[in-house]
Every structure is written in C-alpha cells, then in structure tokens.
C-alpha positions as CSV (number, residue, x, y, z in Angstrom):
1,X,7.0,-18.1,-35.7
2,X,4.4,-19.5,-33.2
3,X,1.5,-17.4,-31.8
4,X,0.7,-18.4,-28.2
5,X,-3.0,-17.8,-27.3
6,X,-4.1,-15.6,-24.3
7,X,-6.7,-16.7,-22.1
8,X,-8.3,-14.8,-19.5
9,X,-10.2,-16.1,-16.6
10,X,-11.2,-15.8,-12.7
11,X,-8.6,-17.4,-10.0
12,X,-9.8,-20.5,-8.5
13,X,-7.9,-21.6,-5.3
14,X,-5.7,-24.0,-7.2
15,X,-3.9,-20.9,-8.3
16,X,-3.0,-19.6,-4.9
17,X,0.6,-20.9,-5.1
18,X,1.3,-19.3,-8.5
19,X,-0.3,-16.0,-7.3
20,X,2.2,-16.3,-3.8
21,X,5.1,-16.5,-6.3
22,X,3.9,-13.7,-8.5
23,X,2.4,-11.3,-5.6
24,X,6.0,-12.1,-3.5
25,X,6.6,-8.5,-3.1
26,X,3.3,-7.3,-2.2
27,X,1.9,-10.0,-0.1
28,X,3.0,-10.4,3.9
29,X,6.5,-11.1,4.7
30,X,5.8,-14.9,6.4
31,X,6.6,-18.7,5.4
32,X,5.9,-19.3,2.4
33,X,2.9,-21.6,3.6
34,X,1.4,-18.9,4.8
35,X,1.2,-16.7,2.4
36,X,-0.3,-19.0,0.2
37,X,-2.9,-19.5,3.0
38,X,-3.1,-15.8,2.5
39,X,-4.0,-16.0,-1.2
40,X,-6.4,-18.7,-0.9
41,X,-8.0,-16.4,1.2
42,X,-8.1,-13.8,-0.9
43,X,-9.5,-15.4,-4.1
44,X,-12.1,-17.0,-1.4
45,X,-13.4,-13.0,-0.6
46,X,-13.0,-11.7,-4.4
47,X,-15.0,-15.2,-5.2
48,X,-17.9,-14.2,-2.6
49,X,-18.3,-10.9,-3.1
50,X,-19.8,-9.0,-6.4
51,X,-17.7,-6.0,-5.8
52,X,-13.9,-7.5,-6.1
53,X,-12.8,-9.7,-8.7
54,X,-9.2,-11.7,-9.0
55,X,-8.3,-12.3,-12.7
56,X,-5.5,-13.9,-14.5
57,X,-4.3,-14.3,-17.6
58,X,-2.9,-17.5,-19.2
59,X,-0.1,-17.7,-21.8
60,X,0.4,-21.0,-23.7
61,X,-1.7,-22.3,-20.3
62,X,0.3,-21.3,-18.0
63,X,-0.7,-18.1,-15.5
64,X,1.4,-15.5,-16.9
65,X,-0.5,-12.4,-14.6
66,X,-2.9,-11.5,-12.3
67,X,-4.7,-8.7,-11.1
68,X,-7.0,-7.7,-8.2
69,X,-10.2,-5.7,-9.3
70,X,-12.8,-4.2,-6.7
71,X,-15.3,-1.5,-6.9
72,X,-14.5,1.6,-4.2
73,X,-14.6,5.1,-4.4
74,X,-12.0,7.4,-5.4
75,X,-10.7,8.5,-1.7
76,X,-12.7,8.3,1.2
77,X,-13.3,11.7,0.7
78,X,-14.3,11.8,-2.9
79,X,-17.3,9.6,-3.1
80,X,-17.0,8.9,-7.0
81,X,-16.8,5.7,-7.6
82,X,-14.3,3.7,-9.4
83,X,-12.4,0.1,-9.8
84,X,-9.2,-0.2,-8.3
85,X,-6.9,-2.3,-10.1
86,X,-4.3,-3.5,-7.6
87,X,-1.1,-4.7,-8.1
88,X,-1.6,-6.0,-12.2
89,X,1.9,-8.1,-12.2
90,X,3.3,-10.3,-15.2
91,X,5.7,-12.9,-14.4
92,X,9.1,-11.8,-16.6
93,X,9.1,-14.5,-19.1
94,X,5.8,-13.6,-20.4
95,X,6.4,-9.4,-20.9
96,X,5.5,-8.9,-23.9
97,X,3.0,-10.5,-25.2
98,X,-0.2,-8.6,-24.7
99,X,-0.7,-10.3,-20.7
100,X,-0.8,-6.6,-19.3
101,X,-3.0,-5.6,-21.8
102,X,-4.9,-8.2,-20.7
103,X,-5.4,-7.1,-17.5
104,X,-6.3,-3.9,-18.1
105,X,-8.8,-5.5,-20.5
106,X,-10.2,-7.0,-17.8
107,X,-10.2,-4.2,-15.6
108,X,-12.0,-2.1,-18.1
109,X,-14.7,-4.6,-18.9
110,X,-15.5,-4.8,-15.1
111,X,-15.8,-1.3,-14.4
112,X,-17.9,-0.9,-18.1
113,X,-20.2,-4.2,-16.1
114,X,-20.9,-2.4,-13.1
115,X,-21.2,1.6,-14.6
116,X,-18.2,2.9,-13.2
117,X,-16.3,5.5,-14.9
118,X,-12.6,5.8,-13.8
119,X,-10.4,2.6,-13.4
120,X,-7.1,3.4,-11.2
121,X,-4.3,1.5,-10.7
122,X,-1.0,1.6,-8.6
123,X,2.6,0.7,-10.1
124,X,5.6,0.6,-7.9
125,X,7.1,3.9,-8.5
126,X,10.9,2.3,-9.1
127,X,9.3,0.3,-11.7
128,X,10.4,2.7,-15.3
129,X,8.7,-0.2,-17.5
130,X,5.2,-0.9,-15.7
131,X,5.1,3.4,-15.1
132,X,5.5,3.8,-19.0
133,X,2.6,1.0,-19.5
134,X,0.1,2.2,-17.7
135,X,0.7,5.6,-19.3
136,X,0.9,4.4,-22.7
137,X,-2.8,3.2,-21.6
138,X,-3.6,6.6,-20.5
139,X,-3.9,6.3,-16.4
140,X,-2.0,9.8,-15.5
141,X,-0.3,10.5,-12.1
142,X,-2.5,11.6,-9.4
143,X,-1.5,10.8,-6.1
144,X,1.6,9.1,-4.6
145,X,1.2,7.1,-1.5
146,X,3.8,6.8,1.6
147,X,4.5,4.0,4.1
148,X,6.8,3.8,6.3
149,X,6.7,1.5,9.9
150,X,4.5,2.4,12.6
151,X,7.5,2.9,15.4
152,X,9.7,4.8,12.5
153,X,6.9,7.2,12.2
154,X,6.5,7.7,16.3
155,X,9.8,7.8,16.2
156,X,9.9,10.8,14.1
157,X,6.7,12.7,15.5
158,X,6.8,12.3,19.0
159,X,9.9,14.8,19.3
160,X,7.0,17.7,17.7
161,X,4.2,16.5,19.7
162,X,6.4,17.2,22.8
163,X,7.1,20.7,21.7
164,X,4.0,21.2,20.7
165,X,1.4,19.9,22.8
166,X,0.2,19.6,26.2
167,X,3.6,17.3,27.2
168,X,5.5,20.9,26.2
169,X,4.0,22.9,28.8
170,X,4.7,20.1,31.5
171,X,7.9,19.7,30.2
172,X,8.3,23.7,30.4
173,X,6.8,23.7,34.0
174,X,9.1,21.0,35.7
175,X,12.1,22.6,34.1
176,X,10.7,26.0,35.6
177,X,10.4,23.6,39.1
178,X,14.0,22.3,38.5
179,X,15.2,25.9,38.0
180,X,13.5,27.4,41.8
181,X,15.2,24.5,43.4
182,X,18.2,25.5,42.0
183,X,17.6,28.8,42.8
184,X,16.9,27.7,46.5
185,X,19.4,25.5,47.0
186,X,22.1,28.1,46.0
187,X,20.7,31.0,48.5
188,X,21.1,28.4,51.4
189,X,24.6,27.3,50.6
190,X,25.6,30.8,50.5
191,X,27.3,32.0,53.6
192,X,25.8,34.8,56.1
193,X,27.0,38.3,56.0
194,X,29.1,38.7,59.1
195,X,27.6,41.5,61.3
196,X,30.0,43.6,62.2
C-alpha cells in the first residue's frame, strides 16, 4: 500500500479554477468565467491582507481542499475575537486521507499565529459527514444561520408591517372613509316619508 504525502500551502491565482470547481456551491451563481474571476479575486484580497488567509491542501500534488481563514470577532456584538474558517471543502476522491485535518491544522496554527483563542467554522447543515467531523474535532453547535431571498422575505413581512404599523391605521381610516360613504350614499337613495 502506497502513502500519498499531504502538502499544505497558500493559494496562488493559478488555483482559482480548481477552487471554482471545489467552492461550486458556495460561490455566486454566474458563468463559469466569472466565477473564477471571482476566486482570483478572492485569493488577490486574502494575499493582501494579514487578517485573511486562503489555504489548500495537496494530495499526491494535486489540490485536494481549501479553506478560507480570516480574523473577526465572534458576532458584531461580541467583540471577542476569533478566526473564521469558511467553507473547509475536500473534493470526494480525496475524503479520507487526513485533507480536512489538514485544514483545520491550518486553521489552528493561524489563529495560535495571531493570539486568538476560538476558531469557528460553518458546515452545511444537510451535510451528516462534514457535521460529525467538525465535532469529532471538538467545534460544538452554537448558532444556526438563515437565508432566504430578499423579495421572499418582503413577501412574508410586509402583510405584519401593514397590520402593525403606521400603513394599519391609514388602512383602518380609509376603510372607516369607505364605510360613511356608504353610510351616505344609502340615506340618500332611501325614499321620503310621505306626509300625509
């Protein structure tokens, strides 16, 4: 049985395309051109800055995974800071063979570089495998984050904001407008009492 060597390094540009395959699911729905214009970008800002770093990992020379490191704070709130490690992927073929730990590795070592104390990470939360990883590796639960389409959500909370807010009273004073007119309009169709 062969052993196949791990290596692990920082993203040059060259690996934009591989990254576009690999990051398909998380990058922006466009040609695929363009989102490898994306990526390019994206290893161009990690490469600049001192706070973000783009690693992969090699198996048998090949890129195998890649993850997105960069120092923040927990929550805007919470001021503690921390390294996010977003979206750590491994292409399929290569599960298995110490590439996650890899990242994680790396991940570690650049929070333990910089003096921060909590490394956080988001896994898709259909993905059963990756889930089971990262707790293996100790990272528990803590928050879970919703999207959903900007008109889908004003979709959904305009109907309360209506009933709710200032657009409730107007809506409550031109039906109150609608109901005199009625009102009105009924006491002059009615006919006059005959006198007698």
């Amino acid at each position: 049985m062969s052993r196949y060597s791990l290596t692990t390094r920082i993203a040059t540009r060259d690996d934009a395309p591989v990254l576009a395959e690999l990051w398909s699911d998380a990058v922006r729905r466009a040609d695929p051109a363009e989102q490898v214009a994306d990526v390019e970008l994206v290893v161009k800002a990690a490469a600049a800055s001192p706070e973000q770093r783009l690693v992969v990992v090699e198996y048998d020379g090949q890129v195998a995974g890649a993850v997105y490191l960069r120092i923040t704070t927990l929550s805007p709130l919470n001021l503690e800071p921390c390294v996010q490690s977003i979206h750590p992927r491994v292409f399929d073929a290569c599960r298995r063979h110490g590439v996650g730990h890899a990242l994680m590795e790396a991940a570690t070592s650049f929070a333990e570089e910089n003096g921060i104390l909590h490394v956080v990470t988001a896994v898709p939360h259909s993905s059963r495998e990756s889930n089971r990883f990262m707790a293996r590796l100790g990272l528990a639960p803590v928050v879970m984050y919703r999207i959903a389409p900007t008109t889908l959500l004003r979709s959904r909370v305009s109907p309360q904001r209506q009933q709710a807010g200032v657009d409730g009273s107007r809506s409550r004073v031109l039906a109150a407008r609608r109901s005199l007119r009625r009102a009105r309009t009924e006491r002059l169709a009615l006919p006059e009492p005959e006198q007698a």
